[in-house]
C-alpha positions in Angstrom: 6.7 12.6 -18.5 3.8 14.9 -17.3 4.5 14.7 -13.5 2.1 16.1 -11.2 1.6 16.2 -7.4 -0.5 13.7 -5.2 -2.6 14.9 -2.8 -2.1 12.6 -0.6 1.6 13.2 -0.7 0.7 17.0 -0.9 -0.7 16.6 2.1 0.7 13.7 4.2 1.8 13.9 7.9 5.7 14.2 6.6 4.7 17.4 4.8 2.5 19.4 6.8 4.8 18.5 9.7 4.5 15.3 12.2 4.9 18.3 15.2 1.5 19.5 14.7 -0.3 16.3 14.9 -1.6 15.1 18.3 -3.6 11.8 16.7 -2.2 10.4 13.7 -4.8 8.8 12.1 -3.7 9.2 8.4 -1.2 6.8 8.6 -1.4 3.0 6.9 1.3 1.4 8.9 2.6 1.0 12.5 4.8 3.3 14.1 8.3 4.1 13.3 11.1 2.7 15.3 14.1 4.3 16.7 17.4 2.7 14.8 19.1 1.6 18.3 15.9 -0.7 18.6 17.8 -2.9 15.9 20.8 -3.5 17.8 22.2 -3.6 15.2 26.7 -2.7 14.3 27.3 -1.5 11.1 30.6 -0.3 11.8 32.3 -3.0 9.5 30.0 -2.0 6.7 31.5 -0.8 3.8 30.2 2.1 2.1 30.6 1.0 -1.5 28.2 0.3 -4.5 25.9 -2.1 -3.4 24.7 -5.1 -6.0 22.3 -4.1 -8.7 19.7 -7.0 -8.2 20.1 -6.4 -3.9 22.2 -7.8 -1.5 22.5 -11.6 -2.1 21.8 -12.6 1.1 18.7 -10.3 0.7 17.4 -12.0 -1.9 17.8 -15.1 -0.5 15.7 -14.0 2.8 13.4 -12.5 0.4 12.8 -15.2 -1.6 12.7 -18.4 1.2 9.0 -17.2 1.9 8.5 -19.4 -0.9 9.1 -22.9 -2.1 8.5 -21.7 -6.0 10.5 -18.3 -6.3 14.3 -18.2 -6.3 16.5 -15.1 -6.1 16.7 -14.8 -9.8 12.6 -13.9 -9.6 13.8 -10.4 -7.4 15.0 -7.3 -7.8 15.5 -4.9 -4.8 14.3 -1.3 -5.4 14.0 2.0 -3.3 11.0 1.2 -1.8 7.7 0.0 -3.3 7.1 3.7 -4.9 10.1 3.3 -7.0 9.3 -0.2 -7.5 6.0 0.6 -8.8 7.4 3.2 -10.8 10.0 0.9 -12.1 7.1 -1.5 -13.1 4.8 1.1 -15.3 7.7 3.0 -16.9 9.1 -0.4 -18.5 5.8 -1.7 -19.6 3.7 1.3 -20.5 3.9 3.9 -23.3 1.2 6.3 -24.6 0.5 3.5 -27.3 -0.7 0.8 -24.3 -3.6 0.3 -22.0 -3.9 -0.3 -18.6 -6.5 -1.5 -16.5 -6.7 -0.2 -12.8 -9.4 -1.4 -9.9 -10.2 2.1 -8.2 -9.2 3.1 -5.5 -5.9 2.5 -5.4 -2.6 4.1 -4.3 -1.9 7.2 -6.4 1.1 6.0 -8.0 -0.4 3.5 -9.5 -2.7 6.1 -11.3 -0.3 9.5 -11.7 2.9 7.6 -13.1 1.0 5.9 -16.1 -1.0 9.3 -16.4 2.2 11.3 -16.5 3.4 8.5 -19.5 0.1 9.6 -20.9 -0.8 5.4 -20.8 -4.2 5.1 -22.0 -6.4 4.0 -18.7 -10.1 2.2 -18.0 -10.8 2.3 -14.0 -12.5 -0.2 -12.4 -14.3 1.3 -10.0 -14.7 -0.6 -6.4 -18.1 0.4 -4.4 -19.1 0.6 -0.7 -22.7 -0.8 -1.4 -20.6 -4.0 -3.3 -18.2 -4.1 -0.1 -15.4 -2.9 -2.0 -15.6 -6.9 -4.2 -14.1 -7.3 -7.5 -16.2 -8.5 -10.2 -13.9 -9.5 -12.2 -16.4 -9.4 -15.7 -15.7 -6.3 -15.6 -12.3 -6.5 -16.1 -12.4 -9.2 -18.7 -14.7 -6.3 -20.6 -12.3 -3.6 -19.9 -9.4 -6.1 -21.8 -8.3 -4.5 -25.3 -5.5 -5.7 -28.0 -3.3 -2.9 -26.7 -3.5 -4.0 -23.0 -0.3 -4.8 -21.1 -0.9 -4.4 -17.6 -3.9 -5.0 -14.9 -3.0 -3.5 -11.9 -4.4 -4.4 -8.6 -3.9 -4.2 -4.9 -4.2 -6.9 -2.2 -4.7 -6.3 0.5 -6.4 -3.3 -0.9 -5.7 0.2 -0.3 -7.2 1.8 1.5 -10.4 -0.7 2.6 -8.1 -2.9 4.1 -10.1 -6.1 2.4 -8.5 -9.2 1.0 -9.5 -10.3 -2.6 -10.6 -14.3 -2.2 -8.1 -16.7 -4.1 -10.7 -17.9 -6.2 -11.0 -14.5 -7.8 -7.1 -13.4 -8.2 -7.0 -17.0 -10.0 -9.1 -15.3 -12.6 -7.2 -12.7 -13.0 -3.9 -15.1 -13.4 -5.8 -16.7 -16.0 -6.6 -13.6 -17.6 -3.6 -12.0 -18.1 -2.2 -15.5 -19.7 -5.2 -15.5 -21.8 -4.8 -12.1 -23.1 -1.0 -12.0 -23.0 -0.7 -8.6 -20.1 0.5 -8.7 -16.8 -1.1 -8.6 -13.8 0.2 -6.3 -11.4 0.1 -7.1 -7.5 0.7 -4.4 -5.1 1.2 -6.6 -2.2 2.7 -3.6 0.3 0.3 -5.0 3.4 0.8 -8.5 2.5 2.4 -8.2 6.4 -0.3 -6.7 8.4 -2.4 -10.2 7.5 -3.1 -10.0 11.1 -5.9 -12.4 11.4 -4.9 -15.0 9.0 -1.4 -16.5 7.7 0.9 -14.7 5.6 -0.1 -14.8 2.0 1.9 -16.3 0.0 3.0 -13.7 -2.9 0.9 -14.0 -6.3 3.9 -14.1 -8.7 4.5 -17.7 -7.7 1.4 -18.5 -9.6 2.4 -17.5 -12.8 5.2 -15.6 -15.0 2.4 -13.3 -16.1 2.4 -11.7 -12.8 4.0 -9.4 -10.8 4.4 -8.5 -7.2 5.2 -5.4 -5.7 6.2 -5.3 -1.3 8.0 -3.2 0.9 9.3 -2.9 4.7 7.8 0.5 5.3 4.8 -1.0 5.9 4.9 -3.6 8.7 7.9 -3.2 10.2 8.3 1.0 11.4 11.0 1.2 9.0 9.4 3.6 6.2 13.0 5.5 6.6 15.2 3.0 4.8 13.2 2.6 1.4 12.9 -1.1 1.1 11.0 -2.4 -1.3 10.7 -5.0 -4.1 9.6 -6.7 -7.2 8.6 -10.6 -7.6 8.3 -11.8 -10.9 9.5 -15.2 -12.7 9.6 -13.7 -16.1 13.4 -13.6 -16.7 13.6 -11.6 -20.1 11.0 -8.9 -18.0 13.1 -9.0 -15.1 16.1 -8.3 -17.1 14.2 -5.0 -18.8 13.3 -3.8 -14.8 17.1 -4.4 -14.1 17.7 -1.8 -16.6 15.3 0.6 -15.6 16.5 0.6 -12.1 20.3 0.7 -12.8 19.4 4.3 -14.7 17.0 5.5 -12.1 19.1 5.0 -9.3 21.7 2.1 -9.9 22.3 0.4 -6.7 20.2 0.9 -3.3 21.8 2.5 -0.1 23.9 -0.6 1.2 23.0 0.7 4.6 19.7 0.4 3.7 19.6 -3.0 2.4 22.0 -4.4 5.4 19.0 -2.6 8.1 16.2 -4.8 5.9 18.1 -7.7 5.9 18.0 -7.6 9.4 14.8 -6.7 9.7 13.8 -10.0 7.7 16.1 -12.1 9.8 14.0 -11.2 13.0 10.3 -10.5 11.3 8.8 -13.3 13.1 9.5 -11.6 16.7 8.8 -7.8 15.3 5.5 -9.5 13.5 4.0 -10.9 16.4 4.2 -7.8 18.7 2.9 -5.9 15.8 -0.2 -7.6 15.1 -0.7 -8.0 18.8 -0.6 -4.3 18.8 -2.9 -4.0 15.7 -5.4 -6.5 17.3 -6.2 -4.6 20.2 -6.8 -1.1 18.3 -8.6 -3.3 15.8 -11.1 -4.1 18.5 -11.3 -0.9 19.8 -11.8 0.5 16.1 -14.9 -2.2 15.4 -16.3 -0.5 18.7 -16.4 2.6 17.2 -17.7 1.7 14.3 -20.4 0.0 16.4 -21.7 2.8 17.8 -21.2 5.9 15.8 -24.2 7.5 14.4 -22.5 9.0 11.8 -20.2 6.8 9.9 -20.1 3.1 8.0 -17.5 1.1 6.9 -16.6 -2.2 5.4 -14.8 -3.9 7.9 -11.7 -4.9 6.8 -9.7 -8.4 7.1 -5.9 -7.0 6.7 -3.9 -4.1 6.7 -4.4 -1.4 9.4 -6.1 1.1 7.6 -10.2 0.9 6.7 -12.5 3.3 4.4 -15.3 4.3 6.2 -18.4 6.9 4.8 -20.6 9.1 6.0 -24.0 7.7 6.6 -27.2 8.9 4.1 -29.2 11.6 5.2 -26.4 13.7 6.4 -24.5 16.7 5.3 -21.1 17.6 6.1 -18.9 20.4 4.4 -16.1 18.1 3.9 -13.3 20.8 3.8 -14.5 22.9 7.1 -14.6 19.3 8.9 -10.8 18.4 7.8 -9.8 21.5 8.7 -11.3 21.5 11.9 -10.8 18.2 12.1 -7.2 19.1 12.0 -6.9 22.7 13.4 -8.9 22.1 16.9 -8.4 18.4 17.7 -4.8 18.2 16.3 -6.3 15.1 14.2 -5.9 13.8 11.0 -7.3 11.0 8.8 -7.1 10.3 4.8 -9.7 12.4 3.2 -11.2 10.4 0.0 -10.1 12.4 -2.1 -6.2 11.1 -1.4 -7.6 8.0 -3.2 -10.1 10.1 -6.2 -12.9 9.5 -3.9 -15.5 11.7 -2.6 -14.8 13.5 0.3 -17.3 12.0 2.7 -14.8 8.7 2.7 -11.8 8.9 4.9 -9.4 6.7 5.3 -8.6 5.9 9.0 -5.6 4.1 10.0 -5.3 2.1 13.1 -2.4 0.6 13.6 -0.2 3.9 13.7 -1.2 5.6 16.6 -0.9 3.9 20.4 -4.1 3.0 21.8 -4.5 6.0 24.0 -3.7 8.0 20.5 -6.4 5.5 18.9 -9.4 6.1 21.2 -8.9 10.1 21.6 -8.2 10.6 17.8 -11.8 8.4 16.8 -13.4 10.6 19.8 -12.2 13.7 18.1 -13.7 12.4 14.7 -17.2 12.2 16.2 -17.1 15.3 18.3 -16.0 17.0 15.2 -18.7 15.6 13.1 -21.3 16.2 15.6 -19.8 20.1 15.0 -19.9 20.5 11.5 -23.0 18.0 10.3 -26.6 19.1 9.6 -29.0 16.4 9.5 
């Protein structure tokens, strides 16, 4: 394994430190929550190993989203990285090919480069407002193909890919005998529509990938899963977790369950929370002279541009950006785009934080761009 650092773990909020941020605008998920907010004893708990698959009674909650998926179809990992990293170490050798629809969350690019997994990008586009065409997939398919990987809600647009096309792709990996690989991490922050329901129900050809950290301010307890009806499959990622890390944190696992017990409650102040900075975010979006974006229909984060017929030096604006205004966003380059994207994320920050930090983006850009 050829590992190398992410930028955008490189530099993420947690890394360059959380005390010298005023306006947290980098982040893709809501804010963290103190533990006592739980209420939640774990006096009793025993610290012991926990079960290899997860908690039974975890499975069970995770699995009752669904009238098709049982426990059997999940396997509790250490978040969604390790999930994901679970996913492309069992299924991918430098002998394979992978398909992945760009951008994406850098795992899902570094751990099959560091396997040294052959790799075609499909490449999403503003002017195409960030849509699939899913031709170009079926093109990109060879005889040594095993996985298609994919996120939905996407990273970092914040759109939804319609059902019509993700029924393709179902019928694409059973045609061609790959998987299809569903990172479903904001599948929670559907905060305009109904949950979705996760793709692996549709077929044993795919898999789904979620978390906690997301949704729920609980990034701390590394929660995360993997949804597939593929027994034999599920039995390999079994393996690969018991030598990665055997068992999860019990404490862990017993916070998530809890967390799961009591989403609907924790969901709807969330997305009432989300709704209003969403608002406030279209605003801006409305009347800044500077930047476009694709509006997008989940998640909290979006992927705005800067507009044509302006220059910006992309590194002396972050910088600034940072430095004077105590402000951050997700440069595009966290996601191998070009600079002049950022990824801004609303559903972090309060809405005070919300309406300074977007008023520090434009004051800054009015500072450092030249028509």
């Amino acid at each position: 394994m050829r590992y190398t650092r992410m930028p955008i773990e490189i530099e993420s909020p947690e890394e360059i430190g959380y005390s010298t941020i005023r306006y947290n605008l980098a982040e893709s998920s809501i804010r963290d929550i103190p533990l006592g907010e739980l209420n939640l004893n774990l006096n009793d708990l025993v610290l012991s190993y926990g079960h290899h698959r997860g908690h039974p009674d975890l499975l069970d909650c995770i699995a009752s989203e669904s009238t098709v998926l049982t426990p059997a179809d999940v396997l509790v990992c250490s978040g969604a990285a390790s999930a994901l990293f679970v996913v492309a170490t069992t299924l991918l050798s430098e002998h394979d090919h992978l398909i992945v629809v760009r951008p994406n969350y850098a795992t899902n690019l570094e751990t099959p480069r560091a396997i040294n997994c052959e790799m075609s990008l499909i490449d999403l586009t503003f002017d195409e407002q960030f849509a699939l065409n899913i031709e170009q997939v079926r093109q990109a398919i060879q005889p040594t193909t095993r996985l298609i990987s994919i996120t939905n809600p996407h990273n970092p647009t914040g759109t939804v890919i319609p059902e019509t096309v993700l029924n393709e792709l179902v019928a694409l990996a059973e045609a061609y005998n790959c998987y299809l690989l569903v990172d479903e991490t904001y599948r929670y922050l559907n905060f305009q529509t109904p949950l979705l329901p996760y793709l692996a129900q549709k077929s044993k050809h795919v898999i789904s990938v979620s978390s906690l950290s997301k949704a729920f301010g609980v990034p701390g307890i590394r929660i995360g899963w993997i949804i597939c009806r593929d027994a034999s499959l599920m039995h390999r990622f079994l393996a690969a977790k018991e030598q990665i890390m055997i068992t999860n944190s019990v404490v862990d696992e017993q916070i998530a369950l809890h967390v799961l017990q009591h989403q609907a409650s924790q969901l709807a102040e969330a997305h009432q929370h989300i709704r209003t900075n969403f608002a406030l975010t279209q605003q801006f979006f409305a009347q800044t002279p500077y930047l476009e974006w694709v509006e997008p229909t989940a998640g909290v984060v979006c992927f705005p541009r800067l507009k044509a017929g302006y220059s910006l030096n992309t590194d002396n604006f972050y910088q600034s950006l940072y430095s004077a205004y105590q402000t951050i966003v997700g440069p595009g380059h966290w996601f191998e785009q070009d600079k002049i994207y950022m990824r801004v994320g609303f559903g972090y920050p309060t809405t005070d934080e919300l309406r300074t930090g977007l008023q520090n983006i434009e004051r800054c850009l009015e500072e450092h761009i030249k028509p």
